[in-house]
KOLTORKOL-809717 format. One record per residue (C-alpha): x, y, z. Coordinates in steps of 0.5 Angstrom, whole numbers, plus 500, padded with zeros to 3 digits. Each point is the difference from the previous one (the first is absolute). Last residue first. Example, Ala and Ser with C-alpha at 12.3 -4.5 7.8 and 13.67 -1.06 7.14 Angstrom:
<atoms>
<<527, 498, 514>> <<498, 493, 502>> 
</atoms>
This chain:
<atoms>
<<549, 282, 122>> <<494, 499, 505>> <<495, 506, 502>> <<500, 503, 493>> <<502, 507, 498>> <<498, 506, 500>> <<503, 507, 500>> <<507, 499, 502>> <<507, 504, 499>> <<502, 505, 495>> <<498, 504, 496>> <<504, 508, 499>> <<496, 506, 502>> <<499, 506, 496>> <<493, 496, 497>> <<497, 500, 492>> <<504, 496, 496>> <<504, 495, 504>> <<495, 500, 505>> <<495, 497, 496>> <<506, 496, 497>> <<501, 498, 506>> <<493, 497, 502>> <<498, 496, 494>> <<508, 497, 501>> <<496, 497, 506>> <<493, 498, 497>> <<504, 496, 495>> <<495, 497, 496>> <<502, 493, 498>> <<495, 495, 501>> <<494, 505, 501>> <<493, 496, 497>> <<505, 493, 502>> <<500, 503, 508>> <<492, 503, 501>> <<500, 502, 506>> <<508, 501, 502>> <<501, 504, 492>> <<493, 503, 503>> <<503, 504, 506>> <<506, 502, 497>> <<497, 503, 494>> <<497, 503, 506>> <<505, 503, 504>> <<504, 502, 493>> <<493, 503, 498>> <<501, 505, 506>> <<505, 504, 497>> <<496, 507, 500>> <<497, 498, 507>> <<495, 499, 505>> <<504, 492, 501>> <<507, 499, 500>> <<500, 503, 507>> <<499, 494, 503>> <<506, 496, 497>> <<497, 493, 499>> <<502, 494, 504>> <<498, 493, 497>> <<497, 494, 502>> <<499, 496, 494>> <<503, 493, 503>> <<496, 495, 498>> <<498, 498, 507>> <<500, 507, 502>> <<496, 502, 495>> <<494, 494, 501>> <<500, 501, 508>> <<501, 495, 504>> <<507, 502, 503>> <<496, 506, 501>> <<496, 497, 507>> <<503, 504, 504>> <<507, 505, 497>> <<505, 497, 498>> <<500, 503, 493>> <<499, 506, 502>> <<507, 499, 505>> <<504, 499, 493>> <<498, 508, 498>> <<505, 503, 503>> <<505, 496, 500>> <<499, 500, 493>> <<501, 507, 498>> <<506, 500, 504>> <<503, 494, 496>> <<498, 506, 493>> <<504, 505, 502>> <<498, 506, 502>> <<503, 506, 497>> <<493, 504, 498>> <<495, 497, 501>> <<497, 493, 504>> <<499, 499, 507>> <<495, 495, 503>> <<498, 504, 507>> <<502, 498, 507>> <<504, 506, 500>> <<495, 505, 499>> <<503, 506, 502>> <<501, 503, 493>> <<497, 496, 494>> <<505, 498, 496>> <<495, 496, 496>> <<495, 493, 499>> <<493, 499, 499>> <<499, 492, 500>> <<497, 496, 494>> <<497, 494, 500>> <<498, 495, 494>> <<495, 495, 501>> <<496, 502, 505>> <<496, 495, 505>> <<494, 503, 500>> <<500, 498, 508>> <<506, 500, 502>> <<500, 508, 498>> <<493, 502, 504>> <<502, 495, 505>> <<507, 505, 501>> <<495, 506, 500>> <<499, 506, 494>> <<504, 506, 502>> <<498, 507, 498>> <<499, 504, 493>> <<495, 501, 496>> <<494, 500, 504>> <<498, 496, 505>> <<504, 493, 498>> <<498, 493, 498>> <<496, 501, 493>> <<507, 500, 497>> <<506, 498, 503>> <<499, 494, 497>> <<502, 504, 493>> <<498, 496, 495>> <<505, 502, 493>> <<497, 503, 495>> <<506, 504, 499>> <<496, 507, 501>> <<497, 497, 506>> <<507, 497, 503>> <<503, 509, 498>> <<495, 502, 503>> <<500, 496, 507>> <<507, 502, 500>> <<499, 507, 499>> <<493, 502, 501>> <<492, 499, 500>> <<501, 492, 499>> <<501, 499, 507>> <<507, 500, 503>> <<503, 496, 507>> <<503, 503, 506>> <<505, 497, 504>> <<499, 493, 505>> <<505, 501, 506>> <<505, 495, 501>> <<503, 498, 493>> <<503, 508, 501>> <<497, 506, 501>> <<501, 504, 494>> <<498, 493, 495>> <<494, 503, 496>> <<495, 493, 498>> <<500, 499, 492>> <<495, 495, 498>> <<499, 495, 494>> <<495, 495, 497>> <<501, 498, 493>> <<494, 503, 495>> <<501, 497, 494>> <<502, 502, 493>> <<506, 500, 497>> <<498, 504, 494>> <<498, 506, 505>> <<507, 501, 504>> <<503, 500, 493>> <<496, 506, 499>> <<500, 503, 506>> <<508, 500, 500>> <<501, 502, 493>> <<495, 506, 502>> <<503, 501, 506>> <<507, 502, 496>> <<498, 504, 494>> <<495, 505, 504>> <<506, 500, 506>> <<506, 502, 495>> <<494, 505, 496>> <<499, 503, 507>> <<507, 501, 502>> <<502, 503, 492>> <<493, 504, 501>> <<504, 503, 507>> <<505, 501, 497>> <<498, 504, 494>> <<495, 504, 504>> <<506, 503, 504>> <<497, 507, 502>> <<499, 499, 508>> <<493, 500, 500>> <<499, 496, 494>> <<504, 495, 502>> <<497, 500, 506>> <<493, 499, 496>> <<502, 495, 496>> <<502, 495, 505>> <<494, 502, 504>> <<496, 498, 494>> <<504, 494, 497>> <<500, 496, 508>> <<493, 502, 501>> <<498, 497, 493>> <<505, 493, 501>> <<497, 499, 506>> <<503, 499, 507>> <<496, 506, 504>> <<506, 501, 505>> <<503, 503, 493>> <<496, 506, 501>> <<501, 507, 499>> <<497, 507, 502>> <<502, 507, 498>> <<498, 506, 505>> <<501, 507, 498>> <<502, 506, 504>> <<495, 505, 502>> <<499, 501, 507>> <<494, 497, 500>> <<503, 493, 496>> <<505, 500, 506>> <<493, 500, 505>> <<496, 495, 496>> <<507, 496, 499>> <<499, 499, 509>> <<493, 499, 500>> <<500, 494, 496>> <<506, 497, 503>> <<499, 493, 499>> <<496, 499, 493>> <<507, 505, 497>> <<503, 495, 504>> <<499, 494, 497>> <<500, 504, 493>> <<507, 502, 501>> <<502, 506, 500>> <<504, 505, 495>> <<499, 508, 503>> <<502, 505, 495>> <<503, 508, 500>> <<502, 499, 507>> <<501, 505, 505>> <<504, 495, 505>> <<496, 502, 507>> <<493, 499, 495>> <<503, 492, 500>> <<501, 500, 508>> <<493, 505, 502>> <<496, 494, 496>> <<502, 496, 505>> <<502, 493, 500>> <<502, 496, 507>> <<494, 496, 500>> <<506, 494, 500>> <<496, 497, 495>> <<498, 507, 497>> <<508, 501, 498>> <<504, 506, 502>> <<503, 507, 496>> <<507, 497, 500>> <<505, 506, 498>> <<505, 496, 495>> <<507, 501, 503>> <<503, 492, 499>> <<496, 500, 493>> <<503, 505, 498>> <<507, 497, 499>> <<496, 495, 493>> <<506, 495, 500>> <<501, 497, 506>> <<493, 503, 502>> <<498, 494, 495>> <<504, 495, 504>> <<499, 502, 507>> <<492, 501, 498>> <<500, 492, 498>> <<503, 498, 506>> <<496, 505, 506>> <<494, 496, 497>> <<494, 502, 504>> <<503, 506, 503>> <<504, 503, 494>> <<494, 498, 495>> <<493, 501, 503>> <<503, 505, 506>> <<503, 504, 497>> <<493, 503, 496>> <<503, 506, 495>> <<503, 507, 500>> <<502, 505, 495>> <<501, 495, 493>> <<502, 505, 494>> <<507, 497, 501>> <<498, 492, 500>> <<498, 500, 493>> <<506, 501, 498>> <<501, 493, 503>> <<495, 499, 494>> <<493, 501, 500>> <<496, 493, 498>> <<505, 496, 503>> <<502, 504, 507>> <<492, 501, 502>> <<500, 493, 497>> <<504, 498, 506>> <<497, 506, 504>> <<494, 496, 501>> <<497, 506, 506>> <<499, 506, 502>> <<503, 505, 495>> <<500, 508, 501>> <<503, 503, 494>> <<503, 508, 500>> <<502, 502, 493>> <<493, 497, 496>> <<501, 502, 493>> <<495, 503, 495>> <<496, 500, 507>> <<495, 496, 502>> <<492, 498, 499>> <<498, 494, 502>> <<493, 497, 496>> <<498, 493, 504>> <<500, 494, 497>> <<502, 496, 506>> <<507, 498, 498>> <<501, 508, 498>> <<499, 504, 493>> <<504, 506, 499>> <<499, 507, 499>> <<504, 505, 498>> <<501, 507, 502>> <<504, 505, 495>> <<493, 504, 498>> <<502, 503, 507>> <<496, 501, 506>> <<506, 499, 505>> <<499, 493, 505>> <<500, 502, 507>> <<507, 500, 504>> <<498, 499, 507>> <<503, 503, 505>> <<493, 504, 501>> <<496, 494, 502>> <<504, 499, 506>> <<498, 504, 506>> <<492, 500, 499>> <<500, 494, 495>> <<502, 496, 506>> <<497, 501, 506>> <<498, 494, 503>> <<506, 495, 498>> <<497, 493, 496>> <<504, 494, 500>> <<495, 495, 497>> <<501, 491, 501>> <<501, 495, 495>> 
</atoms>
């Protein structure tokens, strides 16, 4: 992820920053990365970066009205679908000031400290990648909470759900989205454990279409966590530069999966892409994911024979709600362990509990009715 710096910066901005009151009320709180963060009894002007599901989970759609800017592109740029859904009912997204992302290069430390906020949120993938921009935000006085649900574990997850919830004054909902999510992985782990065996799984992103090999993940984070933390064998592992990128067609014949998995969404300008979310109906879902199971040389492949092809909503993962996705990946795993767990209704009475949005459409489903 790239930085975007400005020369000068401090000099003509600094000073439209609000520094933190030196007053008994300040509080400090704990972020994901167990740093000491010290706010404002109640932040009033927020700046969030990313996870704005969870973000909307933990403070409410009230929530929403102490936020002065975000990063656009992450949400109402990748899927446009879902923010049409949430703007729908949270009006201030559609004039949310945007201040830009580090993949794009385009966040500046001028953009946050333009909005004079009283609390930065960011992820803890663009706190690594934009260590010169939050070093100048926090000089001029405003601080920097991170988060991590890319990390895929239980404690990071626990971590920044609290510490949101802290921030934000919602302590109690964010302990009942932490104790939902406690409660549901254990269930999941536990039975995962008592049936034993490692069976062979990959996940392949299906942005391009059969046509372009996607990106694969190692253990390190989203889905290749949630396969290790399964005990599942990832045939990914071990066979890619980092966490992420693509493994070849050789690589996948070769370990001959047994379950396999294509990341799917309503990504915008991907028309090739398998399509899940939000309205979709499940024959676009299978129409997208039918030429994987043509591709050379699969029809040999263990999975295709037996049918455990399957479209997985890429956004399911690095969030709140990510035990649906991995309930469901172990029911396909380990079939008689799971035999009526219902990953699907999982996922509406999440959002029936903690989201503005009503659920529809397709999440994950299998290749073949």
């Amino acid at each position: 992820m790239s930085i975007h710096t400005r020369r000068g910066l401090l000099g003509g901005l600094g000073a439209a920053a609000l520094p933190l009151p030196a007053f008994a009320q300040n509080r400090t709180i704990t972020d994901a990365l167990g740093r000491e963060v010290t706010i404002r009894p109640r932040p009033e002007r927020v700046v969030v970066m990313f996870n704005y599901e969870e973000f909307t989970a933990i403070a409410g759609t009230a929530g929403w009205d102490r936020v002065a800017g975000m990063n656009r592109i992450v949400w109402e740029g990748w899927r446009p679908a879902i923010f049409s859904r949430y703007s729908a009912v949270i009006p201030a997204l559609a004039r949310m000031p945007d201040v830009g992302n580090t993949d794009e290069g385009t966040f500046g430390a001028e953009k946050v400290i333009s909005l004079r906020p009283d609390l930065l949120m960011m992820p803890a993938w663009a706190w690594n990648a934009a260590e010169t921009v939050r070093t100048q935000i926090a000089a001029a006085g405003i601080p920097i909470l991170v988060f991590d649900y890319n990390a895929q574990t239980l404690e990071r997850h626990v971590a920044s759900t609290r510490a949101i919830g802290a921030a934000m004054g919602t302590p109690d909902r964010a302990e009942a989205l932490v104790e939902r999510y406690r409660r549901n992985m254990g269930e999941i782990l536990d039975r995962a454990q008592r049936a034993g065996g490692a069976p062979r799984v990959h996940l392949e992103l299906g942005q391009g279409g059969p046509g372009v090999i996607g990106n694969s993940y190692a253990a390190s984070t989203m889905w290749g966590r949630i396969f290790a933390t399964l005990g599942a064998r990832n045939i990914a592992e071990g066979r890619i530069p980092g966490s992420y990128g693509p493994i070849s067609a050789e690589a996948v014949l070769a370990a001959d999966p047994q379950v396999l998995f294509i990341g799917a969404s309503s990504w915008a300008n991907r028309p090739l892409a398998v399509r899940t979310g939000y309205g979709v109906a499940p024959e676009e879902t299978r129409r997208g994911l039918a030429p994987y199971a043509a591709r050379p040389g699969w029809a040999g492949l263990t999975a295709i024979r037996r049918g455990e092809l399957h479209a997985m909503e890429h956004g399911l993962c690095r969030t709140l709600f990510d035990d649906t996705a991995t309930l469901y990946i172990a029911q396909r795993l380990w079939p008689g362990v799971f035999e009526g767990a219902d990953p699907v209704a999982a996922l509406a009475d999440y959002h029936a509990r903690f989201l503005p949005v009503a659920f529809s459409g397709t999440w994950m489903l299998p290749w073949r009715a």
